[in-house]
PDB file of N, CA, C, O and CB in Angstrom:
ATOM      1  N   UNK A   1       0.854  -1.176   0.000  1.00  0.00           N
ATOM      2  CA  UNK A   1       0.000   0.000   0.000  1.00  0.00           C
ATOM      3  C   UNK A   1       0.900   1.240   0.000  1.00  0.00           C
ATOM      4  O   UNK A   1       1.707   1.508   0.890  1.00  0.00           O
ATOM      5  CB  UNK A   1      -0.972  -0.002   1.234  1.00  0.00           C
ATOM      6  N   UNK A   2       0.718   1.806  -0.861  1.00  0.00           N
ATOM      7  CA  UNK A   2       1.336   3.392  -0.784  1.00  0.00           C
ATOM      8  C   UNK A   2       1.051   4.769   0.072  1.00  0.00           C
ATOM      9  O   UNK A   2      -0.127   5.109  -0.033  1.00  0.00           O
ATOM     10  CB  UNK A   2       1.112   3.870  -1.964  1.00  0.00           C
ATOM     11  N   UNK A   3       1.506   5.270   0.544  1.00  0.00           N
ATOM     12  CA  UNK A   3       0.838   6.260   1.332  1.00  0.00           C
ATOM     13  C   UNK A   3       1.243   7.696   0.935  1.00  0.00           C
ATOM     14  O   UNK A   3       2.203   8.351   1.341  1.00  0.00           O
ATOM     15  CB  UNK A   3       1.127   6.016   2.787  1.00  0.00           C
ATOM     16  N   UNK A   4       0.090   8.098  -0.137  1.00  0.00           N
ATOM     17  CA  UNK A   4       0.185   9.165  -1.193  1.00  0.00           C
ATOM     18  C   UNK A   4      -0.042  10.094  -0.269  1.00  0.00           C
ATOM     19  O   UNK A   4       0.171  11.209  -0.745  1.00  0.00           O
ATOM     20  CB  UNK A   4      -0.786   9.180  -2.486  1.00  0.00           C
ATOM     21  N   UNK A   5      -0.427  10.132   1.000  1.00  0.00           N
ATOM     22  CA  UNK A   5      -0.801  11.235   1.471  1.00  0.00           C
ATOM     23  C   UNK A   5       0.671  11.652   2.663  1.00  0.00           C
ATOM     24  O   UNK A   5       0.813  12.762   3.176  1.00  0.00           O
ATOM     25  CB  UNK A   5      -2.461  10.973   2.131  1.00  0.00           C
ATOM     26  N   UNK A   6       1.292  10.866   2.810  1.00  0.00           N
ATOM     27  CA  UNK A   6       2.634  10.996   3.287  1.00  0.00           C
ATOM     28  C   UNK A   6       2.254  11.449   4.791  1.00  0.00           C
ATOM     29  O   UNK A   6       2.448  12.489   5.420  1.00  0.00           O
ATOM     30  CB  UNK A   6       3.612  12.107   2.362  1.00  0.00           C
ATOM     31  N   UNK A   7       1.775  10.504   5.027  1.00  0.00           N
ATOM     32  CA  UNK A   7       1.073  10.709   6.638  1.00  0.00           C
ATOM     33  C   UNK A   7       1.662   9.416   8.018  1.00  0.00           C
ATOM     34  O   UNK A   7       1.500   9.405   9.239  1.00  0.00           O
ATOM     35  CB  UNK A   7      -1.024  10.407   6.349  1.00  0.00           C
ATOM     36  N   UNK A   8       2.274   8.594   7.191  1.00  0.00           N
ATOM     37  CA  UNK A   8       2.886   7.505   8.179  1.00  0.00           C
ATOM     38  C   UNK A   8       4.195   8.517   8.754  1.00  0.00           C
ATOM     39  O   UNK A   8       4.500   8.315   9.930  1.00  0.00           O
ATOM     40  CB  UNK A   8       3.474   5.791   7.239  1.00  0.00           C
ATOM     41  N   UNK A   9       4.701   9.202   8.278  1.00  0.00           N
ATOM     42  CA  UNK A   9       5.799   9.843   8.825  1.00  0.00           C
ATOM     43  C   UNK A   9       6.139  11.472   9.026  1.00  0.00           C
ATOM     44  O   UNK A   9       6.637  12.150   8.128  1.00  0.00           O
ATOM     45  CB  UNK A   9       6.684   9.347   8.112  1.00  0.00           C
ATOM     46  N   UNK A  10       5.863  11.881  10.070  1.00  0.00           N
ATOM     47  CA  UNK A  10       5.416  13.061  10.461  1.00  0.00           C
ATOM     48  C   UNK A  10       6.861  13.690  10.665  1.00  0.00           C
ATOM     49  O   UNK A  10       7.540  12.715  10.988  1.00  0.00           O
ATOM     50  CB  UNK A  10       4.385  13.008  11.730  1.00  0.00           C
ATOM     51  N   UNK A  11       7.485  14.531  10.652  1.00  0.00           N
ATOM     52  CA  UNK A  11       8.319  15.356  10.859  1.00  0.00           C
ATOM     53  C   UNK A  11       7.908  16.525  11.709  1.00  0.00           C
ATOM     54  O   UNK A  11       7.077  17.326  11.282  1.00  0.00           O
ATOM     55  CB  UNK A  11       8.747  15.655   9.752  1.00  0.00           C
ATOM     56  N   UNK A  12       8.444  16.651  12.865  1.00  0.00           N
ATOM     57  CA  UNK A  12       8.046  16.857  14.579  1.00  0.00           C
ATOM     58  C   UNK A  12       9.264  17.938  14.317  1.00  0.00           C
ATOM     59  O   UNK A  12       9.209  18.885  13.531  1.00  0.00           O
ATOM     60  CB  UNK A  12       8.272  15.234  16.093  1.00  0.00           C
ATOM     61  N   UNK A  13      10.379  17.574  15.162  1.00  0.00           N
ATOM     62  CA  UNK A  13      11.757  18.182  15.360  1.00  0.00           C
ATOM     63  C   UNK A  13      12.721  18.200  14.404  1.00  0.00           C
ATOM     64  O   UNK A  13      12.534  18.181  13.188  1.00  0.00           O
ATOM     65  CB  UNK A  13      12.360  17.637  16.317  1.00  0.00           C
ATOM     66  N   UNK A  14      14.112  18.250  15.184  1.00  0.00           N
ATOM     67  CA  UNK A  14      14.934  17.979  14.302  1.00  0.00           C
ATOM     68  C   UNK A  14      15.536  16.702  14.476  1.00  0.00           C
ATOM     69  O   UNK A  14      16.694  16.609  14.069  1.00  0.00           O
ATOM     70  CB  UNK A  14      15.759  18.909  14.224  1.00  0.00           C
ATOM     71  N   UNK A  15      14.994  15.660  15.005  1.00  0.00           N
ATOM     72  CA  UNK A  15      15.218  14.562  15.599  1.00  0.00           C
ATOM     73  C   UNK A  15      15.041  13.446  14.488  1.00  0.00           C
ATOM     74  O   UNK A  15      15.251  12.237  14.587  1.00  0.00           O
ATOM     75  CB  UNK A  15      14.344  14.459  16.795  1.00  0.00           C
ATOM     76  N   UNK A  16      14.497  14.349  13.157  1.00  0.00           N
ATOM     77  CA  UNK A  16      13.730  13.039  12.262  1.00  0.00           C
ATOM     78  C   UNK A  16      12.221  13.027  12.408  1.00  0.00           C
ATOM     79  O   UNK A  16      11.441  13.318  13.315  1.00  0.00           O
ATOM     80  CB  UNK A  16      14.228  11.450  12.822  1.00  0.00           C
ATOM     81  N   UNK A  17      12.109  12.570  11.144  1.00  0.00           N
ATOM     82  CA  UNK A  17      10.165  12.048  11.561  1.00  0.00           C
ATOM     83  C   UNK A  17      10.267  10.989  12.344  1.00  0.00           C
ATOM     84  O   UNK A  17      11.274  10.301  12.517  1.00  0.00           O
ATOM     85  CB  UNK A  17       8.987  11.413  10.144  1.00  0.00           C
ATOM     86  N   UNK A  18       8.920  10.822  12.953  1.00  0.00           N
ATOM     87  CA  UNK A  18       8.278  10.510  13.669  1.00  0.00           C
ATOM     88  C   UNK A  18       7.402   9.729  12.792  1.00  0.00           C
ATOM     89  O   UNK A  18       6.973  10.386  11.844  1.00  0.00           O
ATOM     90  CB  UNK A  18       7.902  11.448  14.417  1.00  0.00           C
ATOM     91  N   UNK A  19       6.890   8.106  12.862  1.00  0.00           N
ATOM     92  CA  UNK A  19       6.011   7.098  12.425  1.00  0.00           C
ATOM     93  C   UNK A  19       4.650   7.551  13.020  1.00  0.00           C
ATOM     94  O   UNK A  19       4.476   7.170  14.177  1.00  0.00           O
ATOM     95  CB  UNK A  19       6.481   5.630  12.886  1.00  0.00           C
ATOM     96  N   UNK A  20       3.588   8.331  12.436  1.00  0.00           N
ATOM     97  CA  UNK A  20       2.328   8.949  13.044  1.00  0.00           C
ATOM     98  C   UNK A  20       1.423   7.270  13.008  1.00  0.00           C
ATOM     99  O   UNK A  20       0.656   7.065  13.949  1.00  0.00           O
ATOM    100  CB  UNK A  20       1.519  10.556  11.850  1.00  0.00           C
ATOM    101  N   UNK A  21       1.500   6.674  12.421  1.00  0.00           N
ATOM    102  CA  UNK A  21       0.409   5.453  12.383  1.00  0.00           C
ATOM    103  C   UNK A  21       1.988   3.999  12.020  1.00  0.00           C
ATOM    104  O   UNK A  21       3.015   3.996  11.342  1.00  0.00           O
ATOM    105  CB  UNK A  21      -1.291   5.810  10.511  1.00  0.00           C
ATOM    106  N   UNK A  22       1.182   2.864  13.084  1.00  0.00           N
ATOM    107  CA  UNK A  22       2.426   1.759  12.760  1.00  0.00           C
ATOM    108  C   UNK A  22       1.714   1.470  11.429  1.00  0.00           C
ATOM    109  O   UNK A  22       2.553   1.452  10.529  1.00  0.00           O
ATOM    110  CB  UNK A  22       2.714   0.189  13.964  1.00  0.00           C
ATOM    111  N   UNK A  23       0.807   1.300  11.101  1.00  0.00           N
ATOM    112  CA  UNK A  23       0.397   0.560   9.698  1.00  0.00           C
ATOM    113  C   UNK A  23      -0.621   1.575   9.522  1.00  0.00           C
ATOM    114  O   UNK A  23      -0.927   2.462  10.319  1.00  0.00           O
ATOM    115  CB  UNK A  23      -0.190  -1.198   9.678  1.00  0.00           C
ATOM    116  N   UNK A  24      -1.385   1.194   7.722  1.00  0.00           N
ATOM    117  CA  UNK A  24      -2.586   1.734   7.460  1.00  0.00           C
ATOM    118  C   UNK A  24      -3.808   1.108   8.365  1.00  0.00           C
ATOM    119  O   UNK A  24      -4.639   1.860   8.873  1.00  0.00           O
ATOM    120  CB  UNK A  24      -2.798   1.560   6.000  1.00  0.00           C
ATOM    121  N   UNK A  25      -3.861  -0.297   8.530  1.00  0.00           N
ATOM    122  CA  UNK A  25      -5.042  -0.618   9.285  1.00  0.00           C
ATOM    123  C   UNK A  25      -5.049   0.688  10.440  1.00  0.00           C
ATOM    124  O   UNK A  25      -6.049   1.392  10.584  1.00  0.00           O
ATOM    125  CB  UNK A  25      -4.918  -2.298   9.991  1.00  0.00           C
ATOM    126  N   UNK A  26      -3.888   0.875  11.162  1.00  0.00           N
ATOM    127  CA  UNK A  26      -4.350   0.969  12.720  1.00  0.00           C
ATOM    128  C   UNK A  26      -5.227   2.418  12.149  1.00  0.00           C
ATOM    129  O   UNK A  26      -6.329   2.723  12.604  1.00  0.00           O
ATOM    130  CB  UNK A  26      -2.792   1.189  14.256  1.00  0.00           C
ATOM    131  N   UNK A  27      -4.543   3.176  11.132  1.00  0.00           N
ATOM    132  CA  UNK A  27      -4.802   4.976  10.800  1.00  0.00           C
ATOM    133  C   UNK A  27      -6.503   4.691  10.719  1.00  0.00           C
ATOM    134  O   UNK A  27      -7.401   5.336  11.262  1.00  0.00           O
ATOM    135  CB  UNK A  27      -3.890   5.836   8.828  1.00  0.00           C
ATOM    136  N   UNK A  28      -6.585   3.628   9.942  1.00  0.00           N
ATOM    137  CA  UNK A  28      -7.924   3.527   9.452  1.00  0.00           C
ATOM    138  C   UNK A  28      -8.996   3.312  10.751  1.00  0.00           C
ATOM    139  O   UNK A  28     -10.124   3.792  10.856  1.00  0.00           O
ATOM    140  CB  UNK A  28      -7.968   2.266   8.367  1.00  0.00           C
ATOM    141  N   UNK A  29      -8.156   2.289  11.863  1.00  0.00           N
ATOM    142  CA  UNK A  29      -9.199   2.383  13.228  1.00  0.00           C
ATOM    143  C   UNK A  29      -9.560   3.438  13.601  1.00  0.00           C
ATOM    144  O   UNK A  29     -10.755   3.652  13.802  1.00  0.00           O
ATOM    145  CB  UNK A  29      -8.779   1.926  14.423  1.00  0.00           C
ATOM    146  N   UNK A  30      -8.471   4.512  13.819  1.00  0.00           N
ATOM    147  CA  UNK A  30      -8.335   5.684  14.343  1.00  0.00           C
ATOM    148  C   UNK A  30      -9.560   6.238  13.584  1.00  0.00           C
ATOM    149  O   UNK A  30     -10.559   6.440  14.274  1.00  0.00           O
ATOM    150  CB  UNK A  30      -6.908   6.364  14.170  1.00  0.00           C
ATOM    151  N   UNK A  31      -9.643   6.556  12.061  1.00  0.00           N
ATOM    152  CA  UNK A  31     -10.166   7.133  11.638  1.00  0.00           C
ATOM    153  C   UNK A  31     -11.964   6.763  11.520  1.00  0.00           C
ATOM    154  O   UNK A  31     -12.854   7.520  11.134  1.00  0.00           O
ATOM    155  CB  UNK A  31      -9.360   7.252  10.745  1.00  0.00           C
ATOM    156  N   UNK A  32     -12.060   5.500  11.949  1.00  0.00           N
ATOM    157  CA  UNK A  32     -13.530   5.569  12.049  1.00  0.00           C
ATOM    158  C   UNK A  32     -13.835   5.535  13.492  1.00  0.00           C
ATOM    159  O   UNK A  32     -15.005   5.679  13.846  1.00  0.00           O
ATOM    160  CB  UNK A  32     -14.260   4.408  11.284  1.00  0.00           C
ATOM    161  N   UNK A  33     -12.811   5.341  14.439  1.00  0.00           N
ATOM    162  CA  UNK A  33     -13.030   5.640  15.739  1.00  0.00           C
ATOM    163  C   UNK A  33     -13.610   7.267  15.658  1.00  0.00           C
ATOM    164  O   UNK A  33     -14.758   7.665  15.855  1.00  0.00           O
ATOM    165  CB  UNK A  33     -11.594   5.380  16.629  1.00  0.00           C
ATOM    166  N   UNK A  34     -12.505   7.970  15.332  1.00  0.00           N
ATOM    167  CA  UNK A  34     -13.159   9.593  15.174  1.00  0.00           C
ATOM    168  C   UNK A  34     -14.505   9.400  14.809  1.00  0.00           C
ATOM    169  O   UNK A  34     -15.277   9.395  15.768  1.00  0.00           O
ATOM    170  CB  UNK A  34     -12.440  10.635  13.934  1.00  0.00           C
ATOM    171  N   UNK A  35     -15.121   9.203  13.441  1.00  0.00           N
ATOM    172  CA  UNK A  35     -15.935   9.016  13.062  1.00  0.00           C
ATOM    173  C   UNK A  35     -17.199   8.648  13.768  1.00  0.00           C
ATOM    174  O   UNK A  35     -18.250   9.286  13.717  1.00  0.00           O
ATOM    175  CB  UNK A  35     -15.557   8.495  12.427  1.00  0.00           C
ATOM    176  N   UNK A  36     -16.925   7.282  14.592  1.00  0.00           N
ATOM    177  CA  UNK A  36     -18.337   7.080  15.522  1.00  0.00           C
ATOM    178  C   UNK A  36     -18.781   8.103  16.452  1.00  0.00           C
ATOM    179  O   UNK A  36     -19.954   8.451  16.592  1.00  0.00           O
ATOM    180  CB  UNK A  36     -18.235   5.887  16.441  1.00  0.00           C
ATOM    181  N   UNK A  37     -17.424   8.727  17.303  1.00  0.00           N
ATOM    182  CA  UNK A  37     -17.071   9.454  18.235  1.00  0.00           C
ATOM    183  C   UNK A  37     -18.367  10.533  17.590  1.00  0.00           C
ATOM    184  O   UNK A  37     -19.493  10.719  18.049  1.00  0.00           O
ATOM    185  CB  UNK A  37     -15.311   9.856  18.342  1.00  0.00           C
ATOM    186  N   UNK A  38     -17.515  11.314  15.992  1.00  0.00           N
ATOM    187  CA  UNK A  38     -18.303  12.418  16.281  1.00  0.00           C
ATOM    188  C   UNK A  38     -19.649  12.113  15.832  1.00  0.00           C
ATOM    189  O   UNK A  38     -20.493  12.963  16.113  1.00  0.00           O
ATOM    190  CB  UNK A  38     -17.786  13.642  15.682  1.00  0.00           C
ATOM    191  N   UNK A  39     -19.993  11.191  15.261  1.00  0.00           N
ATOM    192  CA  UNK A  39     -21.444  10.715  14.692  1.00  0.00           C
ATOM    193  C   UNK A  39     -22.302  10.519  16.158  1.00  0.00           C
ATOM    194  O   UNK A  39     -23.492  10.828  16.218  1.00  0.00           O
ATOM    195  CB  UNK A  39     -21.332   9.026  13.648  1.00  0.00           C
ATOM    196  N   UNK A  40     -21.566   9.973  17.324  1.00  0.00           N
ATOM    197  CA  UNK A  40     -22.727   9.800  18.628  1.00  0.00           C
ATOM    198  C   UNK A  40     -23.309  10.882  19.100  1.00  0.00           C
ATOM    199  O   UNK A  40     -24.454  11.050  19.518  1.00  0.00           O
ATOM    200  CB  UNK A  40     -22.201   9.239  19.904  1.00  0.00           C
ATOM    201  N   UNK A  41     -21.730  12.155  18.913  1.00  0.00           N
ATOM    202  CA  UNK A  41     -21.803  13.259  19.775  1.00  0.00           C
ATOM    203  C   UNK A  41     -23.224  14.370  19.188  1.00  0.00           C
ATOM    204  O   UNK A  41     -24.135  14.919  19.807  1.00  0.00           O
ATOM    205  CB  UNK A  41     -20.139  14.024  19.714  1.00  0.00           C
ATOM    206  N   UNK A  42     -22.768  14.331  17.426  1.00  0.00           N
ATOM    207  CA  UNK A  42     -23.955  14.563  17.012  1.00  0.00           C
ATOM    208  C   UNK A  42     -24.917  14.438  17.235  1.00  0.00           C
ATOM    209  O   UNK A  42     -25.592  15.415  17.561  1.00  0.00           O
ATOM    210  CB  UNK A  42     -24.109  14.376  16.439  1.00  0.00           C
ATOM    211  N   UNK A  43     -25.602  12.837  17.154  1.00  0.00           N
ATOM    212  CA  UNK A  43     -27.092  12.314  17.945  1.00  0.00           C
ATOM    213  C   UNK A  43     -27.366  12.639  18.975  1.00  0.00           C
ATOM    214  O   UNK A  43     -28.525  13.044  19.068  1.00  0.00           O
ATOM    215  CB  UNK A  43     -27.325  11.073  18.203  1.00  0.00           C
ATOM    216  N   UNK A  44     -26.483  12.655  20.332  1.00  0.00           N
ATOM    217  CA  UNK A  44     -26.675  13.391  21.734  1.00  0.00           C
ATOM    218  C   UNK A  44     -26.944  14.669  21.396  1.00  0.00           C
ATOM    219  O   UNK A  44     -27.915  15.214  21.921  1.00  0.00           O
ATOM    220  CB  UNK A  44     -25.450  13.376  22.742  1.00  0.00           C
ATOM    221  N   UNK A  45     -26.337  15.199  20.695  1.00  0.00           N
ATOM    222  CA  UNK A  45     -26.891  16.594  20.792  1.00  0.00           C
ATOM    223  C   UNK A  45     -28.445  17.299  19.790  1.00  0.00           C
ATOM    224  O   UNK A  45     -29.293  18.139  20.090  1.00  0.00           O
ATOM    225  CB  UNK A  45     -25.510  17.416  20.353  1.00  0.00           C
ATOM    226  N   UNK A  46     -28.253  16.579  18.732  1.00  0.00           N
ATOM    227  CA  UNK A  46     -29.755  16.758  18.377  1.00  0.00           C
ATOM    228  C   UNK A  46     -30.905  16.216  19.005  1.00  0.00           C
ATOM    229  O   UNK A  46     -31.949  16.848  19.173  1.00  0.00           O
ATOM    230  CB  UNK A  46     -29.940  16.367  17.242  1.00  0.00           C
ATOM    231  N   UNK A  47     -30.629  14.564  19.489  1.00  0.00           N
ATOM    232  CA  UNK A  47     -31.406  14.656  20.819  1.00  0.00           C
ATOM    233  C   UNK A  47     -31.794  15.379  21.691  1.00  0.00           C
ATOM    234  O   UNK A  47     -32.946  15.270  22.112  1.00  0.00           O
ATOM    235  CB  UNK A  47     -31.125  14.224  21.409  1.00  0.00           C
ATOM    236  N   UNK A  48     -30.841  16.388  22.228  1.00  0.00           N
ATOM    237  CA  UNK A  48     -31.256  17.215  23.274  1.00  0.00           C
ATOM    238  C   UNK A  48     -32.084  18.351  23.074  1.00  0.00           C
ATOM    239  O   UNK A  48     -33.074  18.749  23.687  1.00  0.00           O
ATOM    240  CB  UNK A  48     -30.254  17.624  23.853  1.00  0.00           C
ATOM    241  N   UNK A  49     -31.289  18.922  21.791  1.00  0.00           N
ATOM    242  CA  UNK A  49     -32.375  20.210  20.838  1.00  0.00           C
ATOM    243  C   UNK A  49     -33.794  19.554  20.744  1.00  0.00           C
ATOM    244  O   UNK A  49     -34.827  20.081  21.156  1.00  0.00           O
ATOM    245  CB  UNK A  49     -31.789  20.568  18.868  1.00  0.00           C
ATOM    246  N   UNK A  50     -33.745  18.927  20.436  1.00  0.00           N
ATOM    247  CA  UNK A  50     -35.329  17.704  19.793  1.00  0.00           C
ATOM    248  C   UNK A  50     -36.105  17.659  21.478  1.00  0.00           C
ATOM    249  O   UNK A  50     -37.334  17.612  21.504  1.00  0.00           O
ATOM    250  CB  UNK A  50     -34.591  15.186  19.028  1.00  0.00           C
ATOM    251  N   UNK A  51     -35.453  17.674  22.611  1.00  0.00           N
ATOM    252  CA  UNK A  51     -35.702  17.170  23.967  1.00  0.00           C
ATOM    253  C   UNK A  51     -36.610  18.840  24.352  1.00  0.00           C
ATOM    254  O   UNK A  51     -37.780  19.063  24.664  1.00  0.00           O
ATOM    255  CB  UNK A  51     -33.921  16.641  25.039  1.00  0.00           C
ATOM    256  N   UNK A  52     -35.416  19.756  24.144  1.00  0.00           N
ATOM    257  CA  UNK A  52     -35.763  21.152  24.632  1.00  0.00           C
ATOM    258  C   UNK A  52     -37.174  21.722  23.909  1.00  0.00           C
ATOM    259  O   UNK A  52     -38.145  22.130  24.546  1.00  0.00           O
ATOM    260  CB  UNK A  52     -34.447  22.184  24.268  1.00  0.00           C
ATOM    261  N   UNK A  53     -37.071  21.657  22.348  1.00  0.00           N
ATOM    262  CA  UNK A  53     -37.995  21.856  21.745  1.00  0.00           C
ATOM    263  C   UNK A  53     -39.360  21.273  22.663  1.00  0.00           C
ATOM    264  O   UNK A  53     -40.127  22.037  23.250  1.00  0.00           O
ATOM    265  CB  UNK A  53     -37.683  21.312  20.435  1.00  0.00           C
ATOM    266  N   UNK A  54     -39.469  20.072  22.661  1.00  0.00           N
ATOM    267  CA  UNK A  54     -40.425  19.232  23.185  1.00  0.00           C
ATOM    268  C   UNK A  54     -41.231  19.934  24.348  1.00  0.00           C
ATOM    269  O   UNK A  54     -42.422  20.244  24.370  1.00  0.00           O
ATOM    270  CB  UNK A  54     -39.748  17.973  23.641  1.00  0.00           C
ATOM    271  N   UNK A  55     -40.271  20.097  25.289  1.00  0.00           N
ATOM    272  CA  UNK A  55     -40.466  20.777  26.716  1.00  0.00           C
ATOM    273  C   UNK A  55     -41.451  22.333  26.441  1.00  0.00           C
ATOM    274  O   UNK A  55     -42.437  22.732  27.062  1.00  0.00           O
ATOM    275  CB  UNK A  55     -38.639  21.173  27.462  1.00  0.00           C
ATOM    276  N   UNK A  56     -40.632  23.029  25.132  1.00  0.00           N
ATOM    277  CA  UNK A  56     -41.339  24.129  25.338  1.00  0.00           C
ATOM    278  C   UNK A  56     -42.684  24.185  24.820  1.00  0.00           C
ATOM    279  O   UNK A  56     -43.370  25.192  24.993  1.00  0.00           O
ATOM    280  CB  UNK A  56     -40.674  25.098  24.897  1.00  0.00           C
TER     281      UNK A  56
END
């Protein structure tokens, strides 16, 4: 797998880059981890608008 987006290796200091992800799988966990994360946070919160509405 190629990584066109040049994201496995981050350049931090002057120490050298830095390996930001050990493989593509893990980037890809990460990245639908974010994903659920902000997709729940969303639903909690239109829930609550939807909740307030209700009340008034």
């Amino acid at each position: 797998m190629t990584d066109m987006e040049r994201s496995f290796a981050v350049s931090i200091d002057e120490r050298g880059p830095y390996r930001a992800y050990s493989s593509p799988a893990a980037k890809r966990r990460y990245q639908y981890g974010v994903l659920g994360t902000f997709l729940g946070a969303v639903n909690f919160l239109y829930s609550e608008v939807n909740g307030l509405r209700s009340i008034q």
